[in-house]
Biopython code that builds the backbone (N, CA, C, O; Angstrom):
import numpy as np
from Bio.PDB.StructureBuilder import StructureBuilder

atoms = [
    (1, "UNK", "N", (0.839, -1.175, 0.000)),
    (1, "UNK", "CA", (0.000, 0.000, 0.000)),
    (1, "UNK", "C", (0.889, 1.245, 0.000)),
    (1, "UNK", "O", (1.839, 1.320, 0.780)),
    (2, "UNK", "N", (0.577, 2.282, -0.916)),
    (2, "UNK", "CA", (1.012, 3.222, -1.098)),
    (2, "UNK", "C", (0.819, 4.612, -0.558)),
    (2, "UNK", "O", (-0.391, 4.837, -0.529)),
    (3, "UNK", "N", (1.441, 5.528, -0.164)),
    (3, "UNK", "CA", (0.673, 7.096, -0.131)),
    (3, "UNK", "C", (0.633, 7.355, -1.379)),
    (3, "UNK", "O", (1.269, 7.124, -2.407)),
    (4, "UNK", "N", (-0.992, 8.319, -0.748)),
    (4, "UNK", "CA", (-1.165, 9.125, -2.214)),
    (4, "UNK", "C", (-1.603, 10.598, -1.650)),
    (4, "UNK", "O", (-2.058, 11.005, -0.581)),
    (5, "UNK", "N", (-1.122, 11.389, -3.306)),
    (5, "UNK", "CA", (-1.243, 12.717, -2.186)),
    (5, "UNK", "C", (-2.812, 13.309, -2.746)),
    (5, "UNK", "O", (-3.329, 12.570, -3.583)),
    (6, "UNK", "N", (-3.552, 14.465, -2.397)),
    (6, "UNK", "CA", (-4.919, 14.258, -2.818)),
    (6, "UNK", "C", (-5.153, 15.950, -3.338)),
    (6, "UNK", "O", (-4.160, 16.627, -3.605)),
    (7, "UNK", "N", (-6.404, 16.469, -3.433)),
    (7, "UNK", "CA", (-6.776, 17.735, -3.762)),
    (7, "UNK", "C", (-6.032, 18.634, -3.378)),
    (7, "UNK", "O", (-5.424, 19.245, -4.257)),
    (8, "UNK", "N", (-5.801, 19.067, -1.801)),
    (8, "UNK", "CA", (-4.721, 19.869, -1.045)),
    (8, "UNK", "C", (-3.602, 20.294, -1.821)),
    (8, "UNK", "O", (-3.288, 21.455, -2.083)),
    (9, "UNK", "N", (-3.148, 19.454, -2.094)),
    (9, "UNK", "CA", (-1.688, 19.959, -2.904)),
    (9, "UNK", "C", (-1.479, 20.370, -4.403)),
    (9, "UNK", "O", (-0.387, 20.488, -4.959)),
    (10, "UNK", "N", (-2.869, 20.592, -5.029)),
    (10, "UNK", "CA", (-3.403, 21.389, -6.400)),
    (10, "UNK", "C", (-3.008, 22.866, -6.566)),
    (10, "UNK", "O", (-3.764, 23.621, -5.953)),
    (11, "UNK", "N", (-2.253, 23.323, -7.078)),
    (11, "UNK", "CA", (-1.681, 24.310, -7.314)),
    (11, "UNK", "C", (-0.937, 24.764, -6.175)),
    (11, "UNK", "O", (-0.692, 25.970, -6.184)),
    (12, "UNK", "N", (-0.483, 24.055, -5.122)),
    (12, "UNK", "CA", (0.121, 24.072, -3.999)),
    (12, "UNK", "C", (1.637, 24.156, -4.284)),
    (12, "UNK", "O", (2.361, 25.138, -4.125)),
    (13, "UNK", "N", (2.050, 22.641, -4.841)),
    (13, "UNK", "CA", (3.161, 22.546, -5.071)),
    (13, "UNK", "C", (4.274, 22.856, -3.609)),
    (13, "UNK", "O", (5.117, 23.660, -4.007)),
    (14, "UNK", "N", (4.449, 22.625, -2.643)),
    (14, "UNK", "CA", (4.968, 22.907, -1.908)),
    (14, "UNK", "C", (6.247, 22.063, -1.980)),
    (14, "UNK", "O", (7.060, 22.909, -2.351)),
    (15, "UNK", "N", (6.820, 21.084, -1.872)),
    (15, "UNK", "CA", (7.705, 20.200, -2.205)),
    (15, "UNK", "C", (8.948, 19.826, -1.138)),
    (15, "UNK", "O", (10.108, 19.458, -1.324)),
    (16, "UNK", "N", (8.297, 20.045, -0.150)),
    (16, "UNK", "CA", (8.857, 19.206, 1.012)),
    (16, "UNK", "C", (8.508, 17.434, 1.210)),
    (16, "UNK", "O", (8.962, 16.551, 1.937)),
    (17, "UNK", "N", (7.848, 17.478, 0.537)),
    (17, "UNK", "CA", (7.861, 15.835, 0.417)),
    (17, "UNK", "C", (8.931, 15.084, -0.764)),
    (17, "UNK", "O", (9.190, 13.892, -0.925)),
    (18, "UNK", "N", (9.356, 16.134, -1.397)),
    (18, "UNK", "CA", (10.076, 15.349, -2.024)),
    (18, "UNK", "C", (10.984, 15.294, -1.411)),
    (18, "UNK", "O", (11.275, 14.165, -1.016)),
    (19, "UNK", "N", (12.209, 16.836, -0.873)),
    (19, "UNK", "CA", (12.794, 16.656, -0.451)),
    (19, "UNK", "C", (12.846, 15.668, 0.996)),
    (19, "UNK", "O", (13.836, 15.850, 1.704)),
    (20, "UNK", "N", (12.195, 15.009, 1.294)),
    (20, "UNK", "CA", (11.969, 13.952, 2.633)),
    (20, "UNK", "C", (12.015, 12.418, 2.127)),
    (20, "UNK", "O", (12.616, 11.464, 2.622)),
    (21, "UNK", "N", (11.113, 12.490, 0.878)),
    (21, "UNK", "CA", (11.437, 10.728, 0.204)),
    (21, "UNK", "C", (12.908, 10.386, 0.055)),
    (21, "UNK", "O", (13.753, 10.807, -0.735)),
    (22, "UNK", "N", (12.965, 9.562, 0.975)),
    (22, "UNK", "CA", (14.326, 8.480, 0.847)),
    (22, "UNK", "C", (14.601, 7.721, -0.479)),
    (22, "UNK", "O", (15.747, 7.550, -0.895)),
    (23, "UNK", "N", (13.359, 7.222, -1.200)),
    (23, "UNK", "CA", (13.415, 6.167, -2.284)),
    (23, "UNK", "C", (13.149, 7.113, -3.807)),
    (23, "UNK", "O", (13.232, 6.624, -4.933)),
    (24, "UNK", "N", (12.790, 8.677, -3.472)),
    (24, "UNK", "CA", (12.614, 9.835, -4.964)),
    (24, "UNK", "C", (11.336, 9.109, -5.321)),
    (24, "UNK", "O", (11.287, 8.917, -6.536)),
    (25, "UNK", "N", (10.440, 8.710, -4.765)),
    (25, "UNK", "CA", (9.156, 8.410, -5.412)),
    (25, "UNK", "C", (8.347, 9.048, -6.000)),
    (25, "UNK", "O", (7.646, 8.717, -6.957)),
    (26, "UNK", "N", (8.434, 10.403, -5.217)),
    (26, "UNK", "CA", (7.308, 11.590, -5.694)),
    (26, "UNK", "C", (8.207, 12.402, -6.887)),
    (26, "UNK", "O", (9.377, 12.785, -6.862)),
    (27, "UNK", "N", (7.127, 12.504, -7.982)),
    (27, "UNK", "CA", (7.353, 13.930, -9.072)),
    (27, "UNK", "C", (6.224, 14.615, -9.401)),
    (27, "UNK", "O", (5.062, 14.252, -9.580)),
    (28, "UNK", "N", (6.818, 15.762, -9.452)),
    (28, "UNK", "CA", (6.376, 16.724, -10.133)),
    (28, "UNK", "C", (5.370, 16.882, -11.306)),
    (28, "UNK", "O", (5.940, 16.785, -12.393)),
    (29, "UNK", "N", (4.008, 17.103, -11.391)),
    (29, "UNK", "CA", (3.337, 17.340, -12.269)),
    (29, "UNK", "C", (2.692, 18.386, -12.885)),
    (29, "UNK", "O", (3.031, 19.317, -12.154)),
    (30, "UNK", "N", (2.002, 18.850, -13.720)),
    (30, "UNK", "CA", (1.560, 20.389, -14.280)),
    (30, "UNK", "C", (0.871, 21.123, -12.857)),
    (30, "UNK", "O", (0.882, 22.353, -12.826)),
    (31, "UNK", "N", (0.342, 20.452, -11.819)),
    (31, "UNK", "CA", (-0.336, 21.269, -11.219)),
    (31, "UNK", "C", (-0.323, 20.690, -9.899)),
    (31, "UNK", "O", (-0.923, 21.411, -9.102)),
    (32, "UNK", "N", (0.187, 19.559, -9.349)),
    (32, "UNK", "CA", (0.759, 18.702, -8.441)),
    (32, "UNK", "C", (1.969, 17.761, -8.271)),
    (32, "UNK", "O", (2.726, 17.470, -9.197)),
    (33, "UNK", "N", (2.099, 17.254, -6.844)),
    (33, "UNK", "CA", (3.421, 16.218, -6.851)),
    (33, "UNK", "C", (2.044, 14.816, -6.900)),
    (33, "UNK", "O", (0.903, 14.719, -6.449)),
    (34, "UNK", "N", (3.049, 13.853, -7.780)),
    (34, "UNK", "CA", (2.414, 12.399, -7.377)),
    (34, "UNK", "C", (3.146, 11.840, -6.657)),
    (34, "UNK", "O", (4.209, 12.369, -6.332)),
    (35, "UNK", "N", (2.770, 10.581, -6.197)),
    (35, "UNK", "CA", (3.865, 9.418, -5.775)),
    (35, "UNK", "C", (3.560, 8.407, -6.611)),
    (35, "UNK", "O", (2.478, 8.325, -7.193)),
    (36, "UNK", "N", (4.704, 7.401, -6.739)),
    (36, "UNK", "CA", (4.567, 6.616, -7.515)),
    (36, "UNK", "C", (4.441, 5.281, -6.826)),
    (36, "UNK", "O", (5.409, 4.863, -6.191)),
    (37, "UNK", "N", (3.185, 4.483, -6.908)),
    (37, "UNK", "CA", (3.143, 3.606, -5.928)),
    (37, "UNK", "C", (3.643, 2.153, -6.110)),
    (37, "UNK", "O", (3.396, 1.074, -5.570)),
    (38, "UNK", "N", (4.383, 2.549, -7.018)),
    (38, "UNK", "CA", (5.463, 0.953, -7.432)),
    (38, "UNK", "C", (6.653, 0.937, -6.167)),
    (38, "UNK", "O", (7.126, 0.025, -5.489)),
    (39, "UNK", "N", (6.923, 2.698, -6.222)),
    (39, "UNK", "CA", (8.198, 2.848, -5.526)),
    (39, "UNK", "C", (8.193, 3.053, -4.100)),
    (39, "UNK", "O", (9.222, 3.000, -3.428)),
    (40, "UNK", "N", (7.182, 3.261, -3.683)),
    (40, "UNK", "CA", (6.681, 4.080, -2.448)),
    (40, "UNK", "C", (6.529, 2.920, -1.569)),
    (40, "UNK", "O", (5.836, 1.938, -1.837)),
    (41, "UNK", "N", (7.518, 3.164, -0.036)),
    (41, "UNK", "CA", (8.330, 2.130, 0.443)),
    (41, "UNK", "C", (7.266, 1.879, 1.895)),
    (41, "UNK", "O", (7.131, 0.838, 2.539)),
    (42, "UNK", "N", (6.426, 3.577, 2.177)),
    (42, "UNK", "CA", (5.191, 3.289, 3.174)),
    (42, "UNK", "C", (6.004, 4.196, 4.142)),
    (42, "UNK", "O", (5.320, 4.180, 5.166)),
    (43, "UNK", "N", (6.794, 4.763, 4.313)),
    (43, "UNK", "CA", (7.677, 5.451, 5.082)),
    (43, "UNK", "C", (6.933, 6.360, 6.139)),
    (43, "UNK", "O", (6.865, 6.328, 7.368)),
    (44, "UNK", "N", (6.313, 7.323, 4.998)),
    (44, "UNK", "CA", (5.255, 8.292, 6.039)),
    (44, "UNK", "C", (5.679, 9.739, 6.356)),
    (44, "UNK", "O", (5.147, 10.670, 6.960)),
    (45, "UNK", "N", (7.512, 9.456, 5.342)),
    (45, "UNK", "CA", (8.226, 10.814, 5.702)),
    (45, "UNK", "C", (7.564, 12.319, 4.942)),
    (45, "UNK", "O", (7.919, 13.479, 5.151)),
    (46, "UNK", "N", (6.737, 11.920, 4.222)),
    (46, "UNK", "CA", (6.053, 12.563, 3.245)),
    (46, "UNK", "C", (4.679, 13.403, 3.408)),
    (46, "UNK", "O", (4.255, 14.480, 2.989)),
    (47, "UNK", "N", (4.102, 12.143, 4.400)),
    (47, "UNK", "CA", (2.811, 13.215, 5.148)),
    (47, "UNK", "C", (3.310, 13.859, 6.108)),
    (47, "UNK", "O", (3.001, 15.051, 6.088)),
    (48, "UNK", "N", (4.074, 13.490, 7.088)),
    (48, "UNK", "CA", (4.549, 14.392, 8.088)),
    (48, "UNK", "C", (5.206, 15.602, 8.005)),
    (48, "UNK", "O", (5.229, 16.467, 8.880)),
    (49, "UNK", "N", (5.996, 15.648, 6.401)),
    (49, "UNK", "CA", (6.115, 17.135, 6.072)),
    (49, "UNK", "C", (5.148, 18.115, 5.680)),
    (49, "UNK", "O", (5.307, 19.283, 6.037)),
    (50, "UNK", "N", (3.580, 17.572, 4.576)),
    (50, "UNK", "CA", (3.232, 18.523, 3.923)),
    (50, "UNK", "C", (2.489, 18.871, 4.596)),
    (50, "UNK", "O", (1.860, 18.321, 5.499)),
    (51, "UNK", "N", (2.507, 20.505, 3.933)),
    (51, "UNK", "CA", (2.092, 21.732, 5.000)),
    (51, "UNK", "C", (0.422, 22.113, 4.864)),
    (51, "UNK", "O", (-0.157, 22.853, 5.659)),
    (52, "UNK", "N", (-0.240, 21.432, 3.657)),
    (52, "UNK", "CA", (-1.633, 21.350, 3.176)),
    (52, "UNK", "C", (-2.014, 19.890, 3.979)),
    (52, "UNK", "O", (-3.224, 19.686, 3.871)),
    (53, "UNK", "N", (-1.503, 19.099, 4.549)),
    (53, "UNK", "CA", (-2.121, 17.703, 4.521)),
    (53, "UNK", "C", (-2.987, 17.021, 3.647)),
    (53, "UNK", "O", (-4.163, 16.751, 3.889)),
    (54, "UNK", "N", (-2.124, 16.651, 2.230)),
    (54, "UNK", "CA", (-2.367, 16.443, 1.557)),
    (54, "UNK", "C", (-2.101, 15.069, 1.069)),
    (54, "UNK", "O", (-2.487, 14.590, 0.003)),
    (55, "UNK", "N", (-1.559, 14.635, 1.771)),
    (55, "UNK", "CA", (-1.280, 13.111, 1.714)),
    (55, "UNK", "C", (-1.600, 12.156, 2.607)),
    (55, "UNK", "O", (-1.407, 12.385, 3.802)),
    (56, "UNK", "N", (-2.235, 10.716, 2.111)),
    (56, "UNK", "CA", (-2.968, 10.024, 3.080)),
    (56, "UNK", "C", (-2.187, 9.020, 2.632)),
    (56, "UNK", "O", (-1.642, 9.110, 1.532)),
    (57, "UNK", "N", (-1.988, 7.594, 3.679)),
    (57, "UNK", "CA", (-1.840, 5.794, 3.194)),
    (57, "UNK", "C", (-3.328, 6.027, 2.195)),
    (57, "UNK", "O", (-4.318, 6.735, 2.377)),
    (58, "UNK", "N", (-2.854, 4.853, 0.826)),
    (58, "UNK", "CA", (-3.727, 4.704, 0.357)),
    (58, "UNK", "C", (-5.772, 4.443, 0.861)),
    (58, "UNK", "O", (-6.814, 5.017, 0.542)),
    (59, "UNK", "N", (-5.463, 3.453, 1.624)),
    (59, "UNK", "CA", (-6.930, 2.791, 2.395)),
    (59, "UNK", "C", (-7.198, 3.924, 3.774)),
    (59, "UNK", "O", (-7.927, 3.738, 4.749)),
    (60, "UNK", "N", (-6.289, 5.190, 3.437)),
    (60, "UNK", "CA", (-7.071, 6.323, 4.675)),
    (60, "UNK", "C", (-7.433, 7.784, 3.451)),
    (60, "UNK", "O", (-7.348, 9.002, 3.608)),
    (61, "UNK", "N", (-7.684, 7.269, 2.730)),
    (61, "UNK", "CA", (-7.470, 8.894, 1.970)),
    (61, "UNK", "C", (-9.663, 8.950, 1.829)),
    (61, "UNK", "O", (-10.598, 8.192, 1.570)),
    (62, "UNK", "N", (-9.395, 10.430, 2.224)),
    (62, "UNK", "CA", (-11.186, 10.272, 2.373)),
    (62, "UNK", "C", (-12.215, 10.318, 1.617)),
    (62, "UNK", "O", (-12.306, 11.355, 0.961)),
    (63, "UNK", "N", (-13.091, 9.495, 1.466)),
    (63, "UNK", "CA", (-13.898, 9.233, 0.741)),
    (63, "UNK", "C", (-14.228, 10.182, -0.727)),
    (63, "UNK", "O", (-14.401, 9.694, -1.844)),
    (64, "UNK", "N", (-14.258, 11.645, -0.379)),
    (64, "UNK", "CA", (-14.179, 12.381, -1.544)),
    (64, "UNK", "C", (-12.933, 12.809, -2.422)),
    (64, "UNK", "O", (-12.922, 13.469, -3.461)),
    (65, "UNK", "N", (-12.057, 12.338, -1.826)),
    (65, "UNK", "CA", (-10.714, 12.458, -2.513)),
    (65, "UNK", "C", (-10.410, 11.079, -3.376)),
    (65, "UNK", "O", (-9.366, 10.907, -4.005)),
    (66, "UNK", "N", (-11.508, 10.112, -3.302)),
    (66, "UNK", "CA", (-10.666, 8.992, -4.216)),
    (66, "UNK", "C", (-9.995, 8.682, -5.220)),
    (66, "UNK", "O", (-9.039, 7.949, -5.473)),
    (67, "UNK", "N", (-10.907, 9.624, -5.948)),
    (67, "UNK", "CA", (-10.433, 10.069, -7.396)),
    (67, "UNK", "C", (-9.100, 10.282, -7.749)),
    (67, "UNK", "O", (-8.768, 10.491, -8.916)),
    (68, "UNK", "N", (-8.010, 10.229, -6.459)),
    (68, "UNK", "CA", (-6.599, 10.770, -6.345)),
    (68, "UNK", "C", (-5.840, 9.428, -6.071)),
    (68, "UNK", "O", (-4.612, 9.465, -6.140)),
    (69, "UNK", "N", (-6.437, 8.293, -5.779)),
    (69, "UNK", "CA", (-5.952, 7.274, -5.713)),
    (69, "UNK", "C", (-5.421, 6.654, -7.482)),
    (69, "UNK", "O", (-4.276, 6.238, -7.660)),
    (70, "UNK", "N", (-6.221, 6.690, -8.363)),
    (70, "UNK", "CA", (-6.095, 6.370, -9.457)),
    (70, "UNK", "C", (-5.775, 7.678, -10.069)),
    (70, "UNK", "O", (-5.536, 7.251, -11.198)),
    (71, "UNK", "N", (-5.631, 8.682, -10.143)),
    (71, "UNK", "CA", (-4.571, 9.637, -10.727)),
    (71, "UNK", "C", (-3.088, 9.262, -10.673)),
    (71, "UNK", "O", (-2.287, 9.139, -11.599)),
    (72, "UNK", "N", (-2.934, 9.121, -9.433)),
    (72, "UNK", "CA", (-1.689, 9.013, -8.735)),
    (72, "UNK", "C", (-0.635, 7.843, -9.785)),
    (72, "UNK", "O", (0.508, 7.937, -10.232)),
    (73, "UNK", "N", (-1.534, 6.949, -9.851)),
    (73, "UNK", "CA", (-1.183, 5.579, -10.493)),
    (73, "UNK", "C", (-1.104, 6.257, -11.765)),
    (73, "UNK", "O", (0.011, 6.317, -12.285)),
    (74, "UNK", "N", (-2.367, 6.924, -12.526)),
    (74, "UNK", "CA", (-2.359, 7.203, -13.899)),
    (74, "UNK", "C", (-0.851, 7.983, -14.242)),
    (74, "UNK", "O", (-0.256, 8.070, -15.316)),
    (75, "UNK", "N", (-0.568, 8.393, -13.184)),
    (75, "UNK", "CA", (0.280, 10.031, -13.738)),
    (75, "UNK", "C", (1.136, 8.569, -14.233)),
    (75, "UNK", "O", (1.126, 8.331, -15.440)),
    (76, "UNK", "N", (1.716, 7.803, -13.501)),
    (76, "UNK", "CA", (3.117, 7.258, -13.808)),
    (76, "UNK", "C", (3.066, 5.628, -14.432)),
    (76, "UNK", "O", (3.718, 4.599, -14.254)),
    (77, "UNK", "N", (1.962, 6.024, -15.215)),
    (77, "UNK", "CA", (0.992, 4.801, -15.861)),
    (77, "UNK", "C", (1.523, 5.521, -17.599)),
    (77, "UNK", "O", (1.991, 5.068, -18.644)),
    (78, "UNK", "N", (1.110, 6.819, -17.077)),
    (78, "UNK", "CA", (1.076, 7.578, -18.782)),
    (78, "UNK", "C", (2.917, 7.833, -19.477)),
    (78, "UNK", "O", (3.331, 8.129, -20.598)),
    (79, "UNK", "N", (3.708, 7.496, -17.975)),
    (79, "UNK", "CA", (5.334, 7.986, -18.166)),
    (79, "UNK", "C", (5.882, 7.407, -19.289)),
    (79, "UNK", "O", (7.051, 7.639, -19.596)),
]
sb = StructureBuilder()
sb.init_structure("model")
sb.init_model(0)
sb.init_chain("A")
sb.init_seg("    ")
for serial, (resi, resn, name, xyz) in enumerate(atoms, 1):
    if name == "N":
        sb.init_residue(resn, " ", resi, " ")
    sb.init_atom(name, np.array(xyz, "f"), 0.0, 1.0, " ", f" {name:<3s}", serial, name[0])
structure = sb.get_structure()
């Protein structure tokens, strides 16, 4: 199970989660960071930085944000 990051971080871009991933999972996209959940090791160093709380474990992200579960995947589906 992966983090994924959700609405919060939409034109946010803040990028202390990257600098915190140990394994470089998260990139950069037109209007958000993803994670990539092939790579994403479950660490947690990633929610505890961002400053929107914008990142959940996959099976906690809330009900109206799901839609960010399968983005997340898409972004690095489309690479």
């Amino acid at each position: 199970m992966a983090f994924v990051i959700t609405s919060p971080c939409e034109q946010e871009k803040a990028g202390e989660c990257v600098e915190v991933c140990p394994v470089d999972c998260i990139e950069e996209g037109k209007d958000m960071f993803y994670i990539d959940p092939d790579i994403c090791i479950d660490c947690g160093a990633c929610e505890a930085v961002c400053p929107v709380e914008a990142i959940y474990m996959e099976d906690e992200v809330p009900e109206k944000e799901h839609e960010y579960i399968s983005l997340n995947r898409k972004f690095f589906e489309e690479k």
